[in-house]
N, C-alpha and C positions, 0 to 999 in steps of 0.2 A: 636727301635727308632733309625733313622739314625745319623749319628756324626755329623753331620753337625746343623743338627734339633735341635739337646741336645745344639750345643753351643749357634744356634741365642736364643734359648730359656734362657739359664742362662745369655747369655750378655742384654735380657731383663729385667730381676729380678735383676740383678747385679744394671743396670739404672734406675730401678722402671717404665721399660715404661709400663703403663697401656697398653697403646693401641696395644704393638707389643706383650704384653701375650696373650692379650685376641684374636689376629689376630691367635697367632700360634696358642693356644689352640683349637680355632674350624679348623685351617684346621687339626691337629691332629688327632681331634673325626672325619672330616669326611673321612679322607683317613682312619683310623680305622678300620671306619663303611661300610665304601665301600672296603675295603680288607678284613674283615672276611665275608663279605656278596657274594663277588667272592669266596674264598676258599670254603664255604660252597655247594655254588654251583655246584662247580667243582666235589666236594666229592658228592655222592650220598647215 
């Protein structure tokens, strides 16, 4: 997880913003989801 990510994310929780967890959280799961799904690819 990149530095920058970890911090918007704890200065979310730090503020209890609902809505910038739950923003980061799914772009998280989809860059994730869409980066093990390119590695895998790659690798045969």
């Amino acid at each position: 997880m990149p530095v920058w990510f970890k911090r918007q994310l704890r200065r979310a929780y730090y503020q209890k913003d609902r809505y910038q967890i739950r923003l980061l959280n799914q772009c998280w799961f989809f860059y994730n989801k869409k980066n093990t799904a390119l590695k895998e690819s790659q690798n045969p």
